[in-house]
N, CA, C and O atoms as CSV, one atom per row, in Angstrom:
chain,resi,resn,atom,element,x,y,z
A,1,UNK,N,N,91.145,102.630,122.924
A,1,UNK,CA,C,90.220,101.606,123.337
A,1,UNK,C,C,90.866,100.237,123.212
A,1,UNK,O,O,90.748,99.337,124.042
A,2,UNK,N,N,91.593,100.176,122.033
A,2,UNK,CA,C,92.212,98.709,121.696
A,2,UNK,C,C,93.334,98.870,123.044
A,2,UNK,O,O,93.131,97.981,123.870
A,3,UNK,N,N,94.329,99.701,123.383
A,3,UNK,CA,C,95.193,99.347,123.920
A,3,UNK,C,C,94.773,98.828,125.627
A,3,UNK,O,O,95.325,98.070,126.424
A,4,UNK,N,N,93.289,99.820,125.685
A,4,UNK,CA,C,92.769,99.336,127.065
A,4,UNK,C,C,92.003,97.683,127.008
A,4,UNK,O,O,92.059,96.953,127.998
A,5,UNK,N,N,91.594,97.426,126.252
A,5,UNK,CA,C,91.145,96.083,125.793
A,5,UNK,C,C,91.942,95.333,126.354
A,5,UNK,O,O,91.843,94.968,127.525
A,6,UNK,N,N,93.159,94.902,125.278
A,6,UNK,CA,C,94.643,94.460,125.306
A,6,UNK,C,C,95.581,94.407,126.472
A,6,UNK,O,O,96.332,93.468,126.734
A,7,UNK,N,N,95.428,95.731,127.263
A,7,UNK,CA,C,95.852,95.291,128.461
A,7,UNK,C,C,95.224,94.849,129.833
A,7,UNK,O,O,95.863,94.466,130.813
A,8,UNK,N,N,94.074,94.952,129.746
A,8,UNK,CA,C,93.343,94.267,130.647
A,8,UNK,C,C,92.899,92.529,130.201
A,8,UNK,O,O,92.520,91.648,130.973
A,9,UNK,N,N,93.081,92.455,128.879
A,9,UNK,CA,C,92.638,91.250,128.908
A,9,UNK,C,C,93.118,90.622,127.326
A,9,UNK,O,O,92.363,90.410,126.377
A,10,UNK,N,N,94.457,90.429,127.376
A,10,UNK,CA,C,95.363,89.936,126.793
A,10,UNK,C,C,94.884,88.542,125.165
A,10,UNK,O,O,95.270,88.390,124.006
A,11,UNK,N,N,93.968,87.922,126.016
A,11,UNK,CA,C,93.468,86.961,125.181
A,11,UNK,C,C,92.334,87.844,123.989
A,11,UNK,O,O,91.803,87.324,123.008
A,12,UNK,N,N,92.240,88.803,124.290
A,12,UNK,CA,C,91.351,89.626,123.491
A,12,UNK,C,C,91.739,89.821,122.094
A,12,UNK,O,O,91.063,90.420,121.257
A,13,UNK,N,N,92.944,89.238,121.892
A,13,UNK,CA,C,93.612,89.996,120.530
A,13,UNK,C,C,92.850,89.371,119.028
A,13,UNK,O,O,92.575,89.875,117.939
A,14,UNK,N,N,92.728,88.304,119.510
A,14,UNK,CA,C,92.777,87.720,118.409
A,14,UNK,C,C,90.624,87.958,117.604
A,14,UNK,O,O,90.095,87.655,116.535
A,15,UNK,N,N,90.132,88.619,118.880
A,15,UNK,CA,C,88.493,88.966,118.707
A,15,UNK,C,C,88.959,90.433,118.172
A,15,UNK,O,O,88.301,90.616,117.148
A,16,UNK,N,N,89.978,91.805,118.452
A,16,UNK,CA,C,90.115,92.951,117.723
A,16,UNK,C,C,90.462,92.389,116.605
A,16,UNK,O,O,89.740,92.672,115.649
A,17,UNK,N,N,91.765,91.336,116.315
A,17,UNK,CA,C,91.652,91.434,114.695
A,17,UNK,C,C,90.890,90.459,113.857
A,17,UNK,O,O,91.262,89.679,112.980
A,18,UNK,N,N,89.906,90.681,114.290
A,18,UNK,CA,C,88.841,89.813,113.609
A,18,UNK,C,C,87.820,90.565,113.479
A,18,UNK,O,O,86.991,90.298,112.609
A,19,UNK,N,N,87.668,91.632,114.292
A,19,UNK,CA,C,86.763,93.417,113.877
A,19,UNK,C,C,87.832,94.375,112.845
A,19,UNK,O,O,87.375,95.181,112.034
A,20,UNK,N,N,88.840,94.211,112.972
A,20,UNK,CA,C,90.005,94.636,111.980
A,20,UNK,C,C,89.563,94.394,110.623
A,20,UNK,O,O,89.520,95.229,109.720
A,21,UNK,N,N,89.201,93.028,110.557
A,21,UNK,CA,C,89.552,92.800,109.586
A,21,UNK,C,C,87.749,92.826,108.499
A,21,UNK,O,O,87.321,92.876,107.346
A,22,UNK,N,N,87.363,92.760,109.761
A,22,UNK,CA,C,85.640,92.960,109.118
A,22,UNK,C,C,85.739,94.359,108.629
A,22,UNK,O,O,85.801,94.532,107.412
A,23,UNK,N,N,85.764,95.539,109.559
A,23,UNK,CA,C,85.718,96.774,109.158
A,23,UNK,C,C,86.327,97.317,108.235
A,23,UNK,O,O,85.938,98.346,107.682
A,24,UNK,N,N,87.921,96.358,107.797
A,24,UNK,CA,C,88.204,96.772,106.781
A,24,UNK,C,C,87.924,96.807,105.746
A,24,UNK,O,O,88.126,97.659,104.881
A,25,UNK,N,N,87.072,95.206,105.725
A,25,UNK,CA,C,86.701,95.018,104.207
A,25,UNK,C,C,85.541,95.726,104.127
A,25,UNK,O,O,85.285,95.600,102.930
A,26,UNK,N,N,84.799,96.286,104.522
A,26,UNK,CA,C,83.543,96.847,104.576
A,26,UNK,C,C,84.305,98.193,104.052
A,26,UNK,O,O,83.629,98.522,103.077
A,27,UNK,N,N,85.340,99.123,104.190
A,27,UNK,CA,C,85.957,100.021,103.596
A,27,UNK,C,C,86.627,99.953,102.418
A,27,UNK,O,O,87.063,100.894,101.755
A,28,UNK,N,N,86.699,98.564,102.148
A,28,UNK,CA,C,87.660,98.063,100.664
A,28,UNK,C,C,86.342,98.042,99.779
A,28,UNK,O,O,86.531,98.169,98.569
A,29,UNK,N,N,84.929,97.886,100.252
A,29,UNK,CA,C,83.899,97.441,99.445
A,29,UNK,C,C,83.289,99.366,99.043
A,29,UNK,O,O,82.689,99.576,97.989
A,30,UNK,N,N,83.493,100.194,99.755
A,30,UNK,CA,C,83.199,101.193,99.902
A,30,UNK,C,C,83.911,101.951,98.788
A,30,UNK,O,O,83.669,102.486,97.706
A,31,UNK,N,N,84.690,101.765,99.438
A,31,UNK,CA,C,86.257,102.248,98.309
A,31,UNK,C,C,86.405,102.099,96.821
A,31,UNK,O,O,86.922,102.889,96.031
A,32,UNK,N,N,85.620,100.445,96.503
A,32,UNK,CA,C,86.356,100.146,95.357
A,32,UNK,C,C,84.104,100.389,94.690
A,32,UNK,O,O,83.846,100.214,93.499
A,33,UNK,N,N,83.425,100.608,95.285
A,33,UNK,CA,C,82.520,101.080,95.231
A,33,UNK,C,C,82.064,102.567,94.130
A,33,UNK,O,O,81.080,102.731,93.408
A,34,UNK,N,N,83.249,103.459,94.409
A,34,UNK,CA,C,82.992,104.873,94.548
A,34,UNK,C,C,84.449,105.362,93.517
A,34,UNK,O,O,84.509,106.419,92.888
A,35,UNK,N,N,85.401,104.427,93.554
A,35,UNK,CA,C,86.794,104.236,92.634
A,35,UNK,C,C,85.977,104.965,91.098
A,35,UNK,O,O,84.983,104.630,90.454
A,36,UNK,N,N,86.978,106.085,90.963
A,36,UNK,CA,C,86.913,106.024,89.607
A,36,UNK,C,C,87.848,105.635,88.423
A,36,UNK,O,O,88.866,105.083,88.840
A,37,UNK,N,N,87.811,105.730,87.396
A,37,UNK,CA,C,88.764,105.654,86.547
A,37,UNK,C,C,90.092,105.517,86.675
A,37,UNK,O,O,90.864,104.583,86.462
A,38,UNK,N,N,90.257,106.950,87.178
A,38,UNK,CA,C,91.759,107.547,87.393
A,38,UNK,C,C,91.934,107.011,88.862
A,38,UNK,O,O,93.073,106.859,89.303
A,39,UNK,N,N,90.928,106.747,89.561
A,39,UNK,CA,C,91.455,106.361,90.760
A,39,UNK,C,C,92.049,104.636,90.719
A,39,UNK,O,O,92.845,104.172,91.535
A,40,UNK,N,N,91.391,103.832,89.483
A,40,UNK,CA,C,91.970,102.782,89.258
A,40,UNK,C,C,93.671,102.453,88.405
A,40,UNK,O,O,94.450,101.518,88.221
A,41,UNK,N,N,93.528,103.977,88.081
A,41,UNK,CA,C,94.740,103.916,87.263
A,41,UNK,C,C,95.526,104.340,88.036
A,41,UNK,O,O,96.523,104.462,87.325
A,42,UNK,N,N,95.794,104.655,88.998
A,42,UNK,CA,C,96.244,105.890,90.240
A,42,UNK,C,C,97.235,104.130,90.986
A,42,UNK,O,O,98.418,103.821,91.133
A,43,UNK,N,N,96.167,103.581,91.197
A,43,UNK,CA,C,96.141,102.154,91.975
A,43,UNK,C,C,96.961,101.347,91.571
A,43,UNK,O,O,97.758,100.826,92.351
A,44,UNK,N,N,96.940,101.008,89.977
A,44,UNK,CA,C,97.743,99.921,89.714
A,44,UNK,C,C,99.459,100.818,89.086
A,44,UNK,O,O,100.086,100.081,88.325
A,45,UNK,N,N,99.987,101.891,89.290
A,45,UNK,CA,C,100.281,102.642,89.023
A,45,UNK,C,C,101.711,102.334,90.502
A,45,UNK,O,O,102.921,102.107,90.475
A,46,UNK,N,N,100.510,102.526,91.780
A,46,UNK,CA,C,101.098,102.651,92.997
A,46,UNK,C,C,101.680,101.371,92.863
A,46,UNK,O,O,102.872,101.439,93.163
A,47,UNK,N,N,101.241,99.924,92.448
A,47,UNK,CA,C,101.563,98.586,92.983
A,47,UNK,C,C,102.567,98.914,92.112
A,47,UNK,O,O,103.568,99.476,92.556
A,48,UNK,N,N,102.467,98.654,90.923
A,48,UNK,CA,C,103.639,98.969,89.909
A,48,UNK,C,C,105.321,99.314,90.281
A,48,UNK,O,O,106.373,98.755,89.970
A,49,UNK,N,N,104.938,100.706,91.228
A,49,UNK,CA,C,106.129,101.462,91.779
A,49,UNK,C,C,106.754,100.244,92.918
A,49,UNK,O,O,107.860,99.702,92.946
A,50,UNK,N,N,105.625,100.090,93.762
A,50,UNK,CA,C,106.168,99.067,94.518
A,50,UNK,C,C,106.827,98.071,94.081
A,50,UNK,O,O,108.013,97.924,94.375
A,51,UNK,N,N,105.890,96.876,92.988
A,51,UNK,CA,C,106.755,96.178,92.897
A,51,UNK,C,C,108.166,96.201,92.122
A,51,UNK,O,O,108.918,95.254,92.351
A,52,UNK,N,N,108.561,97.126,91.292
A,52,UNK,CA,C,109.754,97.594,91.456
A,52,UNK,C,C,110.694,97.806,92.107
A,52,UNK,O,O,111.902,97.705,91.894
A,53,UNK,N,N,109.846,98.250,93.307
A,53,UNK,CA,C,111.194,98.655,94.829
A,53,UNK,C,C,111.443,97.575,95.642
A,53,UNK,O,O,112.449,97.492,96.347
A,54,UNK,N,N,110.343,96.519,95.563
A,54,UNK,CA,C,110.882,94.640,95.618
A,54,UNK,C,C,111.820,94.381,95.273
A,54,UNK,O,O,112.742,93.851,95.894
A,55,UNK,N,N,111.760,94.737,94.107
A,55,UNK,CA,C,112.558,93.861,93.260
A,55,UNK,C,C,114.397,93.929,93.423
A,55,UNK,O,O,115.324,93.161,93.168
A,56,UNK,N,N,114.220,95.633,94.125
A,56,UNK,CA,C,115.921,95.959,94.515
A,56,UNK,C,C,116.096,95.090,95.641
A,56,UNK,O,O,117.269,95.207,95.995
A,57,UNK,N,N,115.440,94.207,96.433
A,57,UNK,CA,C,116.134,93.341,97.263
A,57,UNK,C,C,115.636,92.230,97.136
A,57,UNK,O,O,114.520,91.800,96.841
A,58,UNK,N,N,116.879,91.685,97.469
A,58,UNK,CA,C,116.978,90.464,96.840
A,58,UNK,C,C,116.321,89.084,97.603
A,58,UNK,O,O,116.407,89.194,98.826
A,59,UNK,N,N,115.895,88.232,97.305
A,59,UNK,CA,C,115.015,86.974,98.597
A,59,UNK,C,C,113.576,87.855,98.515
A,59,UNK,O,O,112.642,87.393,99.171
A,60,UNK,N,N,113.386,88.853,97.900
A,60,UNK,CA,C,111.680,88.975,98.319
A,60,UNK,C,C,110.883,88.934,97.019
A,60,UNK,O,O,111.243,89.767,96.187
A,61,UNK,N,N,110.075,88.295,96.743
A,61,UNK,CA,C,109.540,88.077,95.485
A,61,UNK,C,C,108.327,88.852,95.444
A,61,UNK,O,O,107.719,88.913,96.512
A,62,UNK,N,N,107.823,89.476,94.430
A,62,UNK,CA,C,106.308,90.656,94.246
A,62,UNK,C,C,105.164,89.620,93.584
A,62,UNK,O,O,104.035,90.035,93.321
C-alpha cells in the first residue's frame, strides 16, 4: 500500500511517516503496558550488548 501511495504521489511521504510514527507509539505503549519483569530485564540486557558493539567502532558514541 505504502509503495503504491509513494509512487503515485511522491509528496505523500512525509503524511506515511507521520502514521509510522503514531502507530508505533501506540505499540511501544502496548508493549511496555504488558512488559514483564524478565521482559524488562531481557531489554536492558539487549541495549547493554549493543552498546558494547558501539563501542568497537570508533567516531560512534552510545
Amino acid at each position: 500500500m505504502a509503495r503504491m501511495l509513494l509512487s503515485s504521489e511522491p509528496e505523500q511521504l512525509e503524511h506515511l511517516k507521520q502514521a509510522r510514527r503514531m502507530f508505533e507509539c501506540g505499540l511501544v505503549r502496548v508493549a511496555a503496558e504488558n512488559a514483564t519483569a524478565q521482559d524488562v530485564r531481557d531489554l536492558r540486557e539487549l541495549v547493554g550488548e549493543q552498546r558494547s558493539a558501539l563501542r568497537r567502532f570508533p567516531g560512534i558514541r552510545s
